[in-house]
C-alpha atoms as an extended CHARMM CRD file, in Angstrom:
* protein
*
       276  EXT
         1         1  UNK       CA            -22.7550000000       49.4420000000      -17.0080000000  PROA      1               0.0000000000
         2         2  UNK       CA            -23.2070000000       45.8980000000      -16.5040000000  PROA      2               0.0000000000
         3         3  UNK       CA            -25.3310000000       46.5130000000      -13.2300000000  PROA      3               0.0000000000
         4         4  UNK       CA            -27.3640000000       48.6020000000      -11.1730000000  PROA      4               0.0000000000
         5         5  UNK       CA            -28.6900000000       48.9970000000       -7.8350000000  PROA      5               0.0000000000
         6         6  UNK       CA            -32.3020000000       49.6970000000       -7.7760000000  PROA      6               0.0000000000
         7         7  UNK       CA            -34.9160000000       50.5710000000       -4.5560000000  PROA      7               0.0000000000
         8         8  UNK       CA            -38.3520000000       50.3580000000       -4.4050000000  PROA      8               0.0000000000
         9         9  UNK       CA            -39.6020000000       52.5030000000       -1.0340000000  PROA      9               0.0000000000
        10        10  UNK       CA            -42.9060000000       52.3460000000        0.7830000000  PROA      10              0.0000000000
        11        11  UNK       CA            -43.2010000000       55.7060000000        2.7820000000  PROA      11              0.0000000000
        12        12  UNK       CA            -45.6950000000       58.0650000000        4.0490000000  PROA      12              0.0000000000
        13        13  UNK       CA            -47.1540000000       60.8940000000        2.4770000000  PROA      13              0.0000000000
        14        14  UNK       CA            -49.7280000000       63.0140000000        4.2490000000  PROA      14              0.0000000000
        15        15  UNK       CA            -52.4170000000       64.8600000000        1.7210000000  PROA      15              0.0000000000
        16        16  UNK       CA            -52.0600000000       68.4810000000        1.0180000000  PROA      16              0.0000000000
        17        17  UNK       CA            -48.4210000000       68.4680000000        2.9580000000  PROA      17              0.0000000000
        18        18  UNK       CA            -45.9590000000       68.0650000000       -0.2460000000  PROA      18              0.0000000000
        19        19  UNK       CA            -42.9600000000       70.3610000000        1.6920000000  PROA      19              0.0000000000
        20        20  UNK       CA            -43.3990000000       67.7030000000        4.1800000000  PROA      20              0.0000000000
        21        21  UNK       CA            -43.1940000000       64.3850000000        2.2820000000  PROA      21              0.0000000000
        22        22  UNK       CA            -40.4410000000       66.5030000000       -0.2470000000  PROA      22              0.0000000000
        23        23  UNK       CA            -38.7720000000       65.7150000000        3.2760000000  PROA      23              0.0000000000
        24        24  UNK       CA            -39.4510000000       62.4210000000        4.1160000000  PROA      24              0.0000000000
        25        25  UNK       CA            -38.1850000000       61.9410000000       -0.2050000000  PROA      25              0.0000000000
        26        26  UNK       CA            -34.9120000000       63.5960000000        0.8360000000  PROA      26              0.0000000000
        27        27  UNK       CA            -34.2960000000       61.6600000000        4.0510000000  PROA      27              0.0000000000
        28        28  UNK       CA            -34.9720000000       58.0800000000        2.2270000000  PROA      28              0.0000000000
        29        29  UNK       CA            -32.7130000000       58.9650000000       -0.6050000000  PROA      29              0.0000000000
        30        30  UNK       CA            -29.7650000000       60.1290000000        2.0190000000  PROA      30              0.0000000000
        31        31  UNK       CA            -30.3000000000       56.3500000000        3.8190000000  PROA      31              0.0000000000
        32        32  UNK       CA            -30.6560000000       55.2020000000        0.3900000000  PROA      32              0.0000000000
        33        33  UNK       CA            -27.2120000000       56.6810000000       -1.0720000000  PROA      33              0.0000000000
        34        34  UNK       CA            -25.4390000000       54.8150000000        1.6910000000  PROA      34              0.0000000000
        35        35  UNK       CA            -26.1820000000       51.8910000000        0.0280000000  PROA      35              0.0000000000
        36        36  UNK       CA            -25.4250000000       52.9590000000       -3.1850000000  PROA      36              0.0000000000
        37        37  UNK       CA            -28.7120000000       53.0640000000       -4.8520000000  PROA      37              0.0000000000
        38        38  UNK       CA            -28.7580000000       54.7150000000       -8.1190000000  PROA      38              0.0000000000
        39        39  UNK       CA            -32.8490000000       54.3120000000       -8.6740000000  PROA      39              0.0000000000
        40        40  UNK       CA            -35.4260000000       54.9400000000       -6.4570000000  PROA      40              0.0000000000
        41        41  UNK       CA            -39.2030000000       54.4910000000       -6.4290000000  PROA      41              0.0000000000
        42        42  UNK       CA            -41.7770000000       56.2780000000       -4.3890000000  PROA      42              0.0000000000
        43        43  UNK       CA            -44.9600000000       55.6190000000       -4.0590000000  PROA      43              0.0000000000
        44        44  UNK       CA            -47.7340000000       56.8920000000       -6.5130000000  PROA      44              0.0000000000
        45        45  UNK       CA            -49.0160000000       60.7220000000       -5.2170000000  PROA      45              0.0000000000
        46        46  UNK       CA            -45.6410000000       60.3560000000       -2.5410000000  PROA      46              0.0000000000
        47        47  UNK       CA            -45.4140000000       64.2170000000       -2.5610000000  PROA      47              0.0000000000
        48        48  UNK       CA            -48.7800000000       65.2230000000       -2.7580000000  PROA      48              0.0000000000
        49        49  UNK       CA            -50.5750000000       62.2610000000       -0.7910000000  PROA      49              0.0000000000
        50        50  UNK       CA            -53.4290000000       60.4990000000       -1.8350000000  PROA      50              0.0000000000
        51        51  UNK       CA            -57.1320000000       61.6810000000       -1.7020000000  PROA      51              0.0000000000
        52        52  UNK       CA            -59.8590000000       61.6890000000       -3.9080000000  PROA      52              0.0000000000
        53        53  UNK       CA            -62.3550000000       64.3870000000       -3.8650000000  PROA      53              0.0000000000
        54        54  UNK       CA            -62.5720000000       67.9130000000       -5.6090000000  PROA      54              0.0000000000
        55        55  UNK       CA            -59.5310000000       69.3110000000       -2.8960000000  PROA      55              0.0000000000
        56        56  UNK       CA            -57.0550000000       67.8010000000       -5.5270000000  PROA      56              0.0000000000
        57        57  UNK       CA            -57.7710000000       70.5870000000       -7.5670000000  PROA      57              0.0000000000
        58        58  UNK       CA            -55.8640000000       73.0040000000       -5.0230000000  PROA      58              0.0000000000
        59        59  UNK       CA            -52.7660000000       70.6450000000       -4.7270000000  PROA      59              0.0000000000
        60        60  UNK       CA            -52.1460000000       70.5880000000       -8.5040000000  PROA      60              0.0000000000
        61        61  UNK       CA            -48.4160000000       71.4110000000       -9.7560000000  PROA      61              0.0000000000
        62        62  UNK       CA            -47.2540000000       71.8570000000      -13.0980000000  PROA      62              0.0000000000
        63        63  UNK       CA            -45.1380000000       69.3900000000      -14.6910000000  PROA      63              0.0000000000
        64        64  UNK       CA            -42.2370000000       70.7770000000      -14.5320000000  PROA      64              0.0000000000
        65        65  UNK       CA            -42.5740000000       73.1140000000      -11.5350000000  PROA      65              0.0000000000
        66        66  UNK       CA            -41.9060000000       73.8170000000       -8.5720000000  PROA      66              0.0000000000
        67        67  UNK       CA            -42.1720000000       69.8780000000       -6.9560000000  PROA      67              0.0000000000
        68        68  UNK       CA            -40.0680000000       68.4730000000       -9.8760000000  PROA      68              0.0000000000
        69        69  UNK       CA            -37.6110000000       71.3680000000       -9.3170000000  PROA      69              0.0000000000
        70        70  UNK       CA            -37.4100000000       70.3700000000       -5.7280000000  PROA      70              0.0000000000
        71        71  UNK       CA            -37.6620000000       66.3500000000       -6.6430000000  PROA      71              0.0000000000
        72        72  UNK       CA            -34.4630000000       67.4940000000       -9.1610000000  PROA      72              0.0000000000
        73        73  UNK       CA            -32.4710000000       68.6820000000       -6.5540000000  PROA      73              0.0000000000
        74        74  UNK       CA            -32.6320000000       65.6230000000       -4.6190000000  PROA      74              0.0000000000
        75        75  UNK       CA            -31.4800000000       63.4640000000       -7.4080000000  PROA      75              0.0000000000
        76        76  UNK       CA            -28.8410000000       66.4530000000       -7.7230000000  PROA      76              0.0000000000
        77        77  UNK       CA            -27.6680000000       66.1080000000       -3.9850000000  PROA      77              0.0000000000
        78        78  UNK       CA            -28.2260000000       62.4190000000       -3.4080000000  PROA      78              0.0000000000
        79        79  UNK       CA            -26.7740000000       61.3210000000       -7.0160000000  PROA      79              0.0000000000
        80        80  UNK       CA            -29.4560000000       59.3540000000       -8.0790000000  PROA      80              0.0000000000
        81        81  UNK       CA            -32.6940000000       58.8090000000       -9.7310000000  PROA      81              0.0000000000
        82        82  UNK       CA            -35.6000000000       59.9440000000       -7.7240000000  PROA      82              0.0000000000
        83        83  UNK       CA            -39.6040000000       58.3680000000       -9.3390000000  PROA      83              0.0000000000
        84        84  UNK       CA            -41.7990000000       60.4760000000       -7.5300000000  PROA      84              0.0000000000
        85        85  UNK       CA            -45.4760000000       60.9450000000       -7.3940000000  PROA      85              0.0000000000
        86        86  UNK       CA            -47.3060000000       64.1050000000       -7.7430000000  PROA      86              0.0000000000
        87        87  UNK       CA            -50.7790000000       65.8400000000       -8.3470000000  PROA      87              0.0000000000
        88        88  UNK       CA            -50.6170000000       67.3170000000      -11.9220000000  PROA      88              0.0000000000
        89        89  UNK       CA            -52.3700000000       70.2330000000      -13.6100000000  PROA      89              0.0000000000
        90        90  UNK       CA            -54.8140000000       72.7440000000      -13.0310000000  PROA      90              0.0000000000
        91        91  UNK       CA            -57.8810000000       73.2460000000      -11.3920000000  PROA      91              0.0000000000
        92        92  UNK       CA            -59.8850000000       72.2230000000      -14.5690000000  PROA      92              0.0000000000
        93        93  UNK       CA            -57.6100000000       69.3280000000      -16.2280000000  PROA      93              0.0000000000
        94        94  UNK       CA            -55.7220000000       66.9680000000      -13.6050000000  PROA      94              0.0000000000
        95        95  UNK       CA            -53.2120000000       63.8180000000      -13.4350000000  PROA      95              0.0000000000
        96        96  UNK       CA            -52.1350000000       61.3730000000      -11.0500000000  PROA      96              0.0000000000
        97        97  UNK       CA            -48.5420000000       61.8880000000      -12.6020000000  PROA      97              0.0000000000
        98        98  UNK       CA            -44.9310000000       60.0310000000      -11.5560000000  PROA      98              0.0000000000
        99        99  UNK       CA            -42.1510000000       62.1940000000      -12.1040000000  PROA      99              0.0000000000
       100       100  UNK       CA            -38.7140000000       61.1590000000      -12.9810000000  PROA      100             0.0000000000
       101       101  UNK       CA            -35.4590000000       63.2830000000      -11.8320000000  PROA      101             0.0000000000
       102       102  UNK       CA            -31.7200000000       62.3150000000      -12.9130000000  PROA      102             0.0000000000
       103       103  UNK       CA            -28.8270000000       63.5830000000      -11.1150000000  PROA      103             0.0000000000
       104       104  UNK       CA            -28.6570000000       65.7740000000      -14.1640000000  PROA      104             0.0000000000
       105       105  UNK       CA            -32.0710000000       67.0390000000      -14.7140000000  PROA      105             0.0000000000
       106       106  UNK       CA            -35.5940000000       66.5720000000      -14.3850000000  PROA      106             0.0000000000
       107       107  UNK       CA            -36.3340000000       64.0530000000      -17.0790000000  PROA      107             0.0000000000
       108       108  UNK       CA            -40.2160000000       63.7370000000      -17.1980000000  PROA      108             0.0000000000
       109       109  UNK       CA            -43.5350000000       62.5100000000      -15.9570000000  PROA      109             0.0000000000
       110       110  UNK       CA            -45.5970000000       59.5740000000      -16.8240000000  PROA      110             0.0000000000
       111       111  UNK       CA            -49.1290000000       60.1870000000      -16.1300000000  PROA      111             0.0000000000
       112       112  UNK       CA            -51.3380000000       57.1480000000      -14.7520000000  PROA      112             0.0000000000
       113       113  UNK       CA            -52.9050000000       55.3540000000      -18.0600000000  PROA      113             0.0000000000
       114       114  UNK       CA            -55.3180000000       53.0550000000      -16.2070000000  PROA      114             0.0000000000
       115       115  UNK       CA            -57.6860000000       54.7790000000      -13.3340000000  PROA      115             0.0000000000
       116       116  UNK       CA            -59.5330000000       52.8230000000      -10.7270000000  PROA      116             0.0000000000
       117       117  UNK       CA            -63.3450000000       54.0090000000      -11.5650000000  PROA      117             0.0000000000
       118       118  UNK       CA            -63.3550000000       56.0460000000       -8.5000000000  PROA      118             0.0000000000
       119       119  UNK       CA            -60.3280000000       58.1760000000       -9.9080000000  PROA      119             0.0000000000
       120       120  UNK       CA            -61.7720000000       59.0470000000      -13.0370000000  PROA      120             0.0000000000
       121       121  UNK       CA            -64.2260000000       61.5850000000      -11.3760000000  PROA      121             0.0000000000
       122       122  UNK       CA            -61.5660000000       63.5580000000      -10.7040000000  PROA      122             0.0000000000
       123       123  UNK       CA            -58.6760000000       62.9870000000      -13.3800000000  PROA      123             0.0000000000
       124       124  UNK       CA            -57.8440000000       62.3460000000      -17.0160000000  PROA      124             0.0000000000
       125       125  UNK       CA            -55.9420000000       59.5050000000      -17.7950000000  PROA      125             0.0000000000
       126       126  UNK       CA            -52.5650000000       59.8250000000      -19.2600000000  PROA      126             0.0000000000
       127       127  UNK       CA            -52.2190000000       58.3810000000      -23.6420000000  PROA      127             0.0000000000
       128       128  UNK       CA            -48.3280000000       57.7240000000      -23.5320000000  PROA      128             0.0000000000
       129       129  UNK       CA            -45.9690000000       55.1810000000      -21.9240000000  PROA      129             0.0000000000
       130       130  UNK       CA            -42.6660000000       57.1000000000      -21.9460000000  PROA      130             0.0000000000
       131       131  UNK       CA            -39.5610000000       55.2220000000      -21.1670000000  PROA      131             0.0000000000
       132       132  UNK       CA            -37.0890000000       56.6570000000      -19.5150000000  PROA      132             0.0000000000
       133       133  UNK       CA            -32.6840000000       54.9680000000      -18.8660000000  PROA      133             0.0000000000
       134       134  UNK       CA            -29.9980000000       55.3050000000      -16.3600000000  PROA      134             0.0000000000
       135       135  UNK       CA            -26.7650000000       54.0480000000      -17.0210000000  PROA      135             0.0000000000
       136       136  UNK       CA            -27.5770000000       52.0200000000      -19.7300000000  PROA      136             0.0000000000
       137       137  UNK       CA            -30.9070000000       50.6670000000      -17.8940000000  PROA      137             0.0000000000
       138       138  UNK       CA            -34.4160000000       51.5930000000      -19.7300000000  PROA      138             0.0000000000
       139       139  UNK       CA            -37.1570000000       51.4460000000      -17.3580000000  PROA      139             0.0000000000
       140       140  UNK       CA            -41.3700000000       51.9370000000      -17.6640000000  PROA      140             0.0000000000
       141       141  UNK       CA            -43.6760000000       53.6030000000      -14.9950000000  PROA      141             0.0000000000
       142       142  UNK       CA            -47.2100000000       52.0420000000      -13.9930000000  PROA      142             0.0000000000
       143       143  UNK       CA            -49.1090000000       53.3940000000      -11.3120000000  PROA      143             0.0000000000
       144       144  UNK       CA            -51.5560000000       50.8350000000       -9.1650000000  PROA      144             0.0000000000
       145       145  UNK       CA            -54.2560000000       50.3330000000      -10.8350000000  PROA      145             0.0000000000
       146       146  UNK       CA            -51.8260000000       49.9850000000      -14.2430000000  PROA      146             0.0000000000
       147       147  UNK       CA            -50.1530000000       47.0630000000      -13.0520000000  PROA      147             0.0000000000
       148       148  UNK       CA            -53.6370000000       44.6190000000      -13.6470000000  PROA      148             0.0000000000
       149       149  UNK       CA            -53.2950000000       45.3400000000      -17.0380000000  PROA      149             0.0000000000
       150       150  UNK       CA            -50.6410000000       42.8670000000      -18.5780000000  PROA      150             0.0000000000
       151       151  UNK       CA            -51.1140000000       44.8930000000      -22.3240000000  PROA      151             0.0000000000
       152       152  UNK       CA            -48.8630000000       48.1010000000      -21.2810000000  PROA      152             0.0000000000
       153       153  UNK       CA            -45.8370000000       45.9210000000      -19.4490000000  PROA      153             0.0000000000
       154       154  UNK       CA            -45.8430000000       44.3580000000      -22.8940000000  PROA      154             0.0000000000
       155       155  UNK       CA            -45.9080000000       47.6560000000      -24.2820000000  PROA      155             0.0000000000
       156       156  UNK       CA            -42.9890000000       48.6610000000      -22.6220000000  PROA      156             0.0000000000
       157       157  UNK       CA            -41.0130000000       45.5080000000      -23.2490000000  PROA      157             0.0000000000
       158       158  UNK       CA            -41.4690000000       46.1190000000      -26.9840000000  PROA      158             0.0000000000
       159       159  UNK       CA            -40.0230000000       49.0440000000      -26.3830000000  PROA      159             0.0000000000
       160       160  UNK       CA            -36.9880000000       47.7320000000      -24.5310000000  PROA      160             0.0000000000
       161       161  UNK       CA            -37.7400000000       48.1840000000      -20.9010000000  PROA      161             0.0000000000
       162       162  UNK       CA            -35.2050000000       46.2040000000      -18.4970000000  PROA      162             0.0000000000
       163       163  UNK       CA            -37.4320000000       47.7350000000      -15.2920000000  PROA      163             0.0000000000
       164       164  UNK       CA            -40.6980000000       48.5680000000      -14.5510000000  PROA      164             0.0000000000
       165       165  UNK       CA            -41.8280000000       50.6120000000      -11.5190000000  PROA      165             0.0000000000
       166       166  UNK       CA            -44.9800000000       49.7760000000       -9.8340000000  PROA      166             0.0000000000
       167       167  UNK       CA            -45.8240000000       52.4060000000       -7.4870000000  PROA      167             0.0000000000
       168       168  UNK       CA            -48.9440000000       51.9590000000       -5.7370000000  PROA      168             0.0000000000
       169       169  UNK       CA            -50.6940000000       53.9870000000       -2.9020000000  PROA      169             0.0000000000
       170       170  UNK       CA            -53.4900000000       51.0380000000       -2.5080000000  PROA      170             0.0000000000
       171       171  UNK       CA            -55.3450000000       51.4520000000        1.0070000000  PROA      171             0.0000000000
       172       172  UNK       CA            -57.3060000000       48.3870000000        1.0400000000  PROA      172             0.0000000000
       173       173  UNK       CA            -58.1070000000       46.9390000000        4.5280000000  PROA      173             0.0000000000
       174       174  UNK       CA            -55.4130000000       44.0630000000        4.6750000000  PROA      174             0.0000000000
       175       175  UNK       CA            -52.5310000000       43.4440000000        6.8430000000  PROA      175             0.0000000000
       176       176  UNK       CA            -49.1690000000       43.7420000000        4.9660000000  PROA      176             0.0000000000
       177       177  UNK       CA            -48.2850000000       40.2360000000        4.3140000000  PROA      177             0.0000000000
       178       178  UNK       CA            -51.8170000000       39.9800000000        2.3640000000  PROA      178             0.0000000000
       179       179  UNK       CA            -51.0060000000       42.6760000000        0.0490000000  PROA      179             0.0000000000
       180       180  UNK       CA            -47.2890000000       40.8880000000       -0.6490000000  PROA      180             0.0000000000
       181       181  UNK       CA            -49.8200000000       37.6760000000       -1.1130000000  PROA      181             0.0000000000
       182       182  UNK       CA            -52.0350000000       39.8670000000       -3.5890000000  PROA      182             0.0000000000
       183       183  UNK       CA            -49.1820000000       41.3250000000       -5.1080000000  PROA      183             0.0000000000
       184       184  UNK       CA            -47.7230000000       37.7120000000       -5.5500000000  PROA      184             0.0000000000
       185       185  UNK       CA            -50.9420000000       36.9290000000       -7.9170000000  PROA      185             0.0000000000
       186       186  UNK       CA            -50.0860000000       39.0090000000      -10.6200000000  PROA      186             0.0000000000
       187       187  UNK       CA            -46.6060000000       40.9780000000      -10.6440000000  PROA      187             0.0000000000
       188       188  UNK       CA            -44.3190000000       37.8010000000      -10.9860000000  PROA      188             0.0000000000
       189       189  UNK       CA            -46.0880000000       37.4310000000      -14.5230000000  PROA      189             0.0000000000
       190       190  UNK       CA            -45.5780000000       41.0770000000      -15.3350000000  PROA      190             0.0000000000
       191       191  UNK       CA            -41.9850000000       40.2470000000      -14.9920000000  PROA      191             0.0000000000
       192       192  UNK       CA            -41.5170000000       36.5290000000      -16.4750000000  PROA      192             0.0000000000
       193       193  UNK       CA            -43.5190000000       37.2870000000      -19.7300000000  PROA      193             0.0000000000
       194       194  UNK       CA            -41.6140000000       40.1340000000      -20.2830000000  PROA      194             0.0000000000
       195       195  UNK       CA            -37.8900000000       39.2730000000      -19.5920000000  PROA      195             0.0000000000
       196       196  UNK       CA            -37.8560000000       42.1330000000      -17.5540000000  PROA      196             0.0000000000
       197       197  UNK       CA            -37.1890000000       43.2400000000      -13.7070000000  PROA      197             0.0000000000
       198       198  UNK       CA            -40.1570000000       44.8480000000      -12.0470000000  PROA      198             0.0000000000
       199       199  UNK       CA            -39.7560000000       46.7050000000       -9.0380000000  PROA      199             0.0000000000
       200       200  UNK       CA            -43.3020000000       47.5620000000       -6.8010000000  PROA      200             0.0000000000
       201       201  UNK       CA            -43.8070000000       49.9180000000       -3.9280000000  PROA      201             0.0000000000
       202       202  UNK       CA            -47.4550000000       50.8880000000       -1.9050000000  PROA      202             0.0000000000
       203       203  UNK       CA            -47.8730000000       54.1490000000        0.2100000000  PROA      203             0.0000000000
       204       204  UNK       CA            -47.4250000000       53.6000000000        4.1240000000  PROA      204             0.0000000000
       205       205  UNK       CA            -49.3260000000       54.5320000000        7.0620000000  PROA      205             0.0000000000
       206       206  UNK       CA            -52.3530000000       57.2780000000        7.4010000000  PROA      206             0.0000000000
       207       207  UNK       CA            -52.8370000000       59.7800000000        4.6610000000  PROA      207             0.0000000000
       208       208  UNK       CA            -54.6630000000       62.2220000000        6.9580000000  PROA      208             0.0000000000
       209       209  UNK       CA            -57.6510000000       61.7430000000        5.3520000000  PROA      209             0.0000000000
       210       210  UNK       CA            -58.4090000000       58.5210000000        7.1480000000  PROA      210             0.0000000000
       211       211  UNK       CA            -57.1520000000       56.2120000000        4.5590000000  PROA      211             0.0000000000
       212       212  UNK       CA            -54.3740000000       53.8490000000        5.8550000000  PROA      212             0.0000000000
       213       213  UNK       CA            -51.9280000000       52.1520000000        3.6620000000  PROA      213             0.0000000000
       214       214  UNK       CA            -49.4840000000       49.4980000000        4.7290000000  PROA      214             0.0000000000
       215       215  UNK       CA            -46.0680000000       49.4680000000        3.7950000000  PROA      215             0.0000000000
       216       216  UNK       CA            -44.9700000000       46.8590000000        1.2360000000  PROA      216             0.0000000000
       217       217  UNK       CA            -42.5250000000       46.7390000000       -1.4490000000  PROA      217             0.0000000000
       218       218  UNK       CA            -40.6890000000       44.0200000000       -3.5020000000  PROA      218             0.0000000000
       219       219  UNK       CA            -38.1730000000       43.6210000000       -6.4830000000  PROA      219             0.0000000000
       220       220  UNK       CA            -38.9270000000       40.6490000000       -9.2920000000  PROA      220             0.0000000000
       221       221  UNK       CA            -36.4890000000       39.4250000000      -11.3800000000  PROA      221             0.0000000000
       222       222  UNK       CA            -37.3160000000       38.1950000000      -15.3220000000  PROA      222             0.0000000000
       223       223  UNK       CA            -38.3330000000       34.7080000000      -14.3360000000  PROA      223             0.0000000000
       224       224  UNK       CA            -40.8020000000       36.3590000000      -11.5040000000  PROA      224             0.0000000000
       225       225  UNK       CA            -38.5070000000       35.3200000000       -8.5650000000  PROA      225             0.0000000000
       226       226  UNK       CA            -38.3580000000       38.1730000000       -5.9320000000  PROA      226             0.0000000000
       227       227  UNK       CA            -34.9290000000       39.1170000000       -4.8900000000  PROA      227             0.0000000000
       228       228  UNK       CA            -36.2130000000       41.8210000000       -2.3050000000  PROA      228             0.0000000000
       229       229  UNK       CA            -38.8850000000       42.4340000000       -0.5310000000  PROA      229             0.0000000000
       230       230  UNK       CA            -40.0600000000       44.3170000000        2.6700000000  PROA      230             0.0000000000
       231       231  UNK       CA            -43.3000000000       44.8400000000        4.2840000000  PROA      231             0.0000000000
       232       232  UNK       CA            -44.4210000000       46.3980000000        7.4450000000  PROA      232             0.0000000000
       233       233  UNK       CA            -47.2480000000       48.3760000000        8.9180000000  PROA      233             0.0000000000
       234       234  UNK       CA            -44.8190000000       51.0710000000        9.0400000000  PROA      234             0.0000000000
       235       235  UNK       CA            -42.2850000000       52.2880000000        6.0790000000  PROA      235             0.0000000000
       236       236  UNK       CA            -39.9660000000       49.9110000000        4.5300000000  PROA      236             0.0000000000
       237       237  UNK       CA            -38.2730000000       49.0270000000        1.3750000000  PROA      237             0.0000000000
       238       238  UNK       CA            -36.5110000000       46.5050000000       -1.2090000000  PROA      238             0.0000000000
       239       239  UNK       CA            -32.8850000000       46.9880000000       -2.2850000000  PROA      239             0.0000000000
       240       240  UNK       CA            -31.4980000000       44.8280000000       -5.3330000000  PROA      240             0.0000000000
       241       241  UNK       CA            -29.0010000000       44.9510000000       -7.7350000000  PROA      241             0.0000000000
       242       242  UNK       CA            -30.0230000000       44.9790000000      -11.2420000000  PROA      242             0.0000000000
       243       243  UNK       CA            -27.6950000000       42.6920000000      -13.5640000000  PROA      243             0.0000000000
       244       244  UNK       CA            -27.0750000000       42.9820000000      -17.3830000000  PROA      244             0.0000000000
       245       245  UNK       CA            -26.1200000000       39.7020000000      -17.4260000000  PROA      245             0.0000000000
       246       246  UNK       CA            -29.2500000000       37.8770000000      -16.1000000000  PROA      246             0.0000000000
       247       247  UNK       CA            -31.8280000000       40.3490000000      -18.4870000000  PROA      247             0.0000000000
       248       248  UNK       CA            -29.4410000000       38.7100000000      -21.1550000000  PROA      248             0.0000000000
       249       249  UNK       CA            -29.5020000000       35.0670000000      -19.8040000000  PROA      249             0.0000000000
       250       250  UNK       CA            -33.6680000000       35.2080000000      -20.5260000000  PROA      250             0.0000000000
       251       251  UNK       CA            -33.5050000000       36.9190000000      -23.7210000000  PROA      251             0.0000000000
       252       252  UNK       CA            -30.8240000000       35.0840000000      -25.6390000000  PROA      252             0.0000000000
       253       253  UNK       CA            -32.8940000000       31.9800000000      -24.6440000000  PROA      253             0.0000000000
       254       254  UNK       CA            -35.1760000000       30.4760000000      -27.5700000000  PROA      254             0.0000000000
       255       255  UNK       CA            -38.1310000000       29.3760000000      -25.3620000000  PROA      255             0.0000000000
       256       256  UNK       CA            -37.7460000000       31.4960000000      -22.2240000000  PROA      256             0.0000000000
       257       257  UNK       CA            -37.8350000000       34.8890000000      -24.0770000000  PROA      257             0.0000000000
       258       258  UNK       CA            -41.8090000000       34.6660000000      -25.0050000000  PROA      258             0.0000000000
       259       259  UNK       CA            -42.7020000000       38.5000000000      -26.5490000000  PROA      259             0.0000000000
       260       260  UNK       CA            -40.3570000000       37.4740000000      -29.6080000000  PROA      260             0.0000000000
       261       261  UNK       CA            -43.2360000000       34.6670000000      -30.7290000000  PROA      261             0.0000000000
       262       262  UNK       CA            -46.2460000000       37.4020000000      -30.1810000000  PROA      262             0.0000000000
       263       263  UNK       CA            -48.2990000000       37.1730000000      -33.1690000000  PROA      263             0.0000000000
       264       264  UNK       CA            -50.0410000000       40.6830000000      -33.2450000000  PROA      264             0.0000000000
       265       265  UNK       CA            -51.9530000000       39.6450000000      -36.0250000000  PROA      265             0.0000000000
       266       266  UNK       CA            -54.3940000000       37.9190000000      -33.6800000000  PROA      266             0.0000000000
       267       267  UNK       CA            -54.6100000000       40.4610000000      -31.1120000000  PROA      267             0.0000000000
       268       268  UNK       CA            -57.4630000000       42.9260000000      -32.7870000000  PROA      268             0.0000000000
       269       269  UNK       CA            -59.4770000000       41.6020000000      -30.2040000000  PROA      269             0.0000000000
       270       270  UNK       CA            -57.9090000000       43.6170000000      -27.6000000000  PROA      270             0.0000000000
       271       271  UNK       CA            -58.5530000000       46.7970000000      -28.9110000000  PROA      271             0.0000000000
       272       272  UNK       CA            -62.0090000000       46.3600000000      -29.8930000000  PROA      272             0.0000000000
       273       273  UNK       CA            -64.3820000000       49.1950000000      -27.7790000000  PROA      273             0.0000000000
       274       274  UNK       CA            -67.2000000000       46.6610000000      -26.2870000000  PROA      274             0.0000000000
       275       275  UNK       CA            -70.4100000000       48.0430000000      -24.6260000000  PROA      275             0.0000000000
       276       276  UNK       CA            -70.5090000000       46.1430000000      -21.0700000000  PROA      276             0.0000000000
């Protein structure tokens, strides 16, 4: 398939009410199918909403379970690729995990490598950056707090990623069009050192736990150009079309495709364990 119609949604999830954003999932993806989207990205913790204190440890779900089995038959009934956020685990070990559901099956989960220091009182962070394809299309998972970290985008790009998903359920106290301007910092170089697309959503509205997100979302393409966005203090989303032939414009270039001159024997740096 030489293209592919990707959407990255900002909705509302409500914490502790997954049967009712599994709902608000279901409706976006019927709007969605209209338009013939064959990926979609919800936010980070979309089904089980986003709170931090010990009550996570009584929304946990196994991975798979009941939510992805649910999440599954979406994809099923929609005929597409539903990225879903969910609580993870038990009462004793927990994840902020994005789960992955084909029209064919549940696929798997990545869990959230990078937590804001708040989060780790509450969860492990996940060791593995899975990547996951759709017709042809390889994509990567990062979850908020990931997506400062330019080391795992690269990590997926080794690893062939044409997409990577950027769900985000970030609260902070800014109108809409001031996230898009944050966002507009740091995603565009996610995209353009990578030769890849990258595709960002952020929770919207109140999570009944008086956090309120606002709704923005955006698609970049490999030279960090957006080619869809949408923001609002309500729920929105960006619709694009994914093309084969543009991910292959960047990379056959000498000069514009940069991670084929890396030279990882400088890089032991990185990975050095520092005391701060």
């Amino acid at each position: 398939m030489d293209r592919i119609k990707i959407a990255a949604v900002s909705c509302g999830s409500l914490f502790g009410e997954a049967e009712r954003n599994l709902d608000c999932i279901e409706r976006w993806a019927g709007k969605l199918r209209d338009e013939n989207v064959q990926i979609a990205c919800f936010p980070e913790l979309s089904v089980s909403g986003y709170h931090l204190s010990d009550e996570v440890a009584g929304h946990c779900d196994s991975v798979p379970g009941r939510i992805t089995e649910r999440l599954a038959h979406i994809a099923s009934l929609h005929q597409m690729v539903v990225i879903a956020g969910l609580l993870e685990g038990t009462s004793r070990r927990r994840y902020i995990s994005q789960a992955v559901a084909t029209p064919e099956r549940f696929e798997g989960a990545y869990r959230k490598i990078h937590l804001s220091p708040e989060e780790q009182n509450y969860f492990y962070a996940g060791r593995e950056a899975p990547l996951f394809q759709w017709r042809g299309f390889r994509f990567g998972i990062g979850l908020c707090f990931d997506a400062h970290f330019p080391e795992l985008a690269s990590v997926y790009a080794l690893k062939g990623a044409d997409i990577i998903f950027y769900a985000h359920a970030s609260p902070r106290p800014e109108s809409s069009e001031e996230k898009m301007a944050r966002w507009m910092r740091y995603l565009p170089a996610r995209a353009y050192d990578n030769s890849l697309y990258v595709a960002a959503c952020n929770m919207a509205g109140p999570s009944g736990r008086g956090l309120n997100f606002k709704g923005v979302s955006l698609v970049l393409d490999p030279k960090g150009l957006p080619v869809a966005t949408g923001h609002s203090d309500g729920e929105c989303a960006a619709v694009a079309e994914i093309k084969r032939r543009q991910l292959d414009a960047v990379r056959e270039s000498s000069m514009g495709h940069f991670i084929r001159h890396r030279v990882p024997a400088m890089y032991d740096e990185i990975t050095k364990k520092r005391e701060h």
